[in-house]
C-alpha positions in Angstrom: -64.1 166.6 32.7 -64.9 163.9 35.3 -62.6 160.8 35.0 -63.9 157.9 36.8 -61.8 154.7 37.4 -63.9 151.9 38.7 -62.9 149.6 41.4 -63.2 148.4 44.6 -61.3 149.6 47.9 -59.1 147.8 50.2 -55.6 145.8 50.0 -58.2 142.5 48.9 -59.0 143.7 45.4 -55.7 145.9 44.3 -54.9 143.8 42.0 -57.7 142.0 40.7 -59.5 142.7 37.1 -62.3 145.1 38.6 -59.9 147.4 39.9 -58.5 147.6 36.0 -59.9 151.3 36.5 -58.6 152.4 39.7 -54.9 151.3 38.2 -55.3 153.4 35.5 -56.5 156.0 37.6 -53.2 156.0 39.7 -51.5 156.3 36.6 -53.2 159.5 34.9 -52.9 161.1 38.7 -48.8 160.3 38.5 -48.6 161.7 35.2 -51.0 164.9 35.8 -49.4 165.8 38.9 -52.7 165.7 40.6 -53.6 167.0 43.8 -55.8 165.8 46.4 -59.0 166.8 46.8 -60.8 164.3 48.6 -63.8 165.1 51.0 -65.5 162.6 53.6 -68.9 163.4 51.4 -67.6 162.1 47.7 -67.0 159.1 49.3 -63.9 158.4 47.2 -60.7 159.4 46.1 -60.8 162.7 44.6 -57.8 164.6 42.5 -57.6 167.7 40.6 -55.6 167.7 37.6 -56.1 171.8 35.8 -59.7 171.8 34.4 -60.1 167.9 35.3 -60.9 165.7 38.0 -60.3 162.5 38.3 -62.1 160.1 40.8 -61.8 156.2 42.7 -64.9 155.8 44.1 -64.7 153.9 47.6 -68.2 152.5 47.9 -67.6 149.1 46.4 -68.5 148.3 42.9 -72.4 148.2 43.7 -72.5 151.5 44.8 -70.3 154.1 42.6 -72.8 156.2 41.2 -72.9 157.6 44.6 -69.5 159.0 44.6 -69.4 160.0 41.0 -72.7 161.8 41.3 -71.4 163.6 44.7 -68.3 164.7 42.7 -70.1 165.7 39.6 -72.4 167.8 41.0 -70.3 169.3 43.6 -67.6 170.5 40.5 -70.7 170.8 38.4 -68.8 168.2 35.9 -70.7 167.9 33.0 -68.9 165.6 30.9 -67.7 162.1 32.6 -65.6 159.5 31.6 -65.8 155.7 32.9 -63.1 153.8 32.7 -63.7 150.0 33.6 -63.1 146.2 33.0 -65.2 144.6 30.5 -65.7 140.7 30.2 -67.1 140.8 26.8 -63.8 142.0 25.2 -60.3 139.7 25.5 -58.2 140.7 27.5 -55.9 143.8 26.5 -58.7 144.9 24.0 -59.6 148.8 24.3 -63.5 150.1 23.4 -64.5 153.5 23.6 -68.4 154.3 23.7 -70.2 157.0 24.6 -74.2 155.9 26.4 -75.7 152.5 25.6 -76.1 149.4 28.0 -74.1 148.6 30.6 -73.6 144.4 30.2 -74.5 143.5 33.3 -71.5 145.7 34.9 -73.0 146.2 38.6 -70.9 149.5 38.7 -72.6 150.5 35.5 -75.3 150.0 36.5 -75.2 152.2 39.4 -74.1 155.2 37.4 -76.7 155.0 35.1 -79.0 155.0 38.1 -77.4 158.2 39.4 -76.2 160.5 36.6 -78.0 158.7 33.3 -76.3 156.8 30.5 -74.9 159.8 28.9 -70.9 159.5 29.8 -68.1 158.2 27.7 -67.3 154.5 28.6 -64.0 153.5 28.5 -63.9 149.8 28.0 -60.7 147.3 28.8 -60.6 144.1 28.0 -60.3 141.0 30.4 -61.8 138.3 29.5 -64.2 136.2 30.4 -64.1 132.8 32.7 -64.9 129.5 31.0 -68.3 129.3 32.8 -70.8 132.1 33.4 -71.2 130.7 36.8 -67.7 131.9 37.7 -67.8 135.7 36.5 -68.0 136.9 40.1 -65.0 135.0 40.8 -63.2 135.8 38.3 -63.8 139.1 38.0 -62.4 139.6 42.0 -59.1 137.4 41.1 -55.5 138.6 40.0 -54.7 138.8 36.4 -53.2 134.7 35.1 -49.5 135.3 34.7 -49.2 135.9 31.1 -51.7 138.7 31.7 -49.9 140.1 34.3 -46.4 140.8 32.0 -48.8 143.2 29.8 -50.6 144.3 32.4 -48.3 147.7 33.1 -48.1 148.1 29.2 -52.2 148.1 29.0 -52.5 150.6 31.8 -49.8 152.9 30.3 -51.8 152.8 26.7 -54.8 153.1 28.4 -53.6 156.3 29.9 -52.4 157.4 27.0 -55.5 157.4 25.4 -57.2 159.2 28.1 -55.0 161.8 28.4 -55.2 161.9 24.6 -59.3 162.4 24.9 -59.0 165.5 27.2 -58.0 167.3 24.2 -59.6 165.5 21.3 -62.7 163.9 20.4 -64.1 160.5 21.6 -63.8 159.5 17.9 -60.4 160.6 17.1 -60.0 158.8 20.4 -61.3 155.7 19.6 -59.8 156.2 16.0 -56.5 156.2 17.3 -56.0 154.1 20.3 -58.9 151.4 19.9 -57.5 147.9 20.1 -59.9 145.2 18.8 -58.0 142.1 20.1 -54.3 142.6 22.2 -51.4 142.6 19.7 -48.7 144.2 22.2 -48.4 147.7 23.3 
């Protein structure tokens, strides 16, 4: 299995709501005792983990279906999992969905362009900004305060349930760890 954290690269966006994915990422690789596998041509970070992979691309946002295609194909990775922020859920709410749209998610996008829409979606809450004028904004700023104290918490469950869906199914998945609105971890 392919897991993709999405995210963009660079000191500037560590902590900001689009790299929601590349945190959770760095978590799953301390907890799998991943190796490095990185080459120049998946133009991301790449770690193996047994039979998985998992994957930061490092082409900005716009642009990850390059790196997850270059990866997938190169391990010859048929089943994928994205894991990203999502505007359309509060924040600390966890989705799972496998296909389907991708709301206007520019990363999303660019995955469906490259591999198609058949990969499991791994949706985290964030919230949305008062005006739709502002979701470029937003999306690049830290976490408000509050959000920050349950950020470690979200990424820790959100591991949890990835780790979880290497063995079991995206519906036991979902069954077990989806969180409709965030009620503490």
């Amino acid at each position: 299995m392919l897991i993709v954290g999405l995210g963009n690269p660079g000191t500037d966006y560590e902590t900001t709501r689009h790299n929601i994915g590349f945190m959770v990422v760095d978590e799953l690789n301390h907890r799998l005792d991943s190796i490095n596998v990185t080459k120049t041509a998946f133009l991301g970070n790449c770690y193996k983990s047994k039979n998985h992979f998992l994957l930061q691309p490092l082409t900005f946002m716009n642009l990850s279906g390059e790196s997850v295609l270059k990866v997938k194909n190169f391990y010859k990775q048929e089943n994928v999992v994205v894991i990203h922020d999502d505007l359309d859920l509060p924040f600390g709410s966890l989705r799972f969905k496998h296909g389907g749209g991708n709301g206007g998610h520019n990363g999303l996008k660019s995955i469906d362009s490259s591999i198609g829409k058949e990969y499991i979606r791994v949706r985290m809450g964030i919230g949305k900004p008062e005006h739709k004028g502002e979701v470029s904004s937003y999306v690049l700023s830290d976490f408000s305060s509050e959000q920050k104290e349950q950020l470690d918490a979200f990424v820790r469950y959100t591991a949890d349930a990835v780790e979880f869906l290497l063995e079991n199914s995206m519906q036991e998945t979902s069954t077990k760890f989806a969180k409709k609105v965030y009620a503490g971890f």
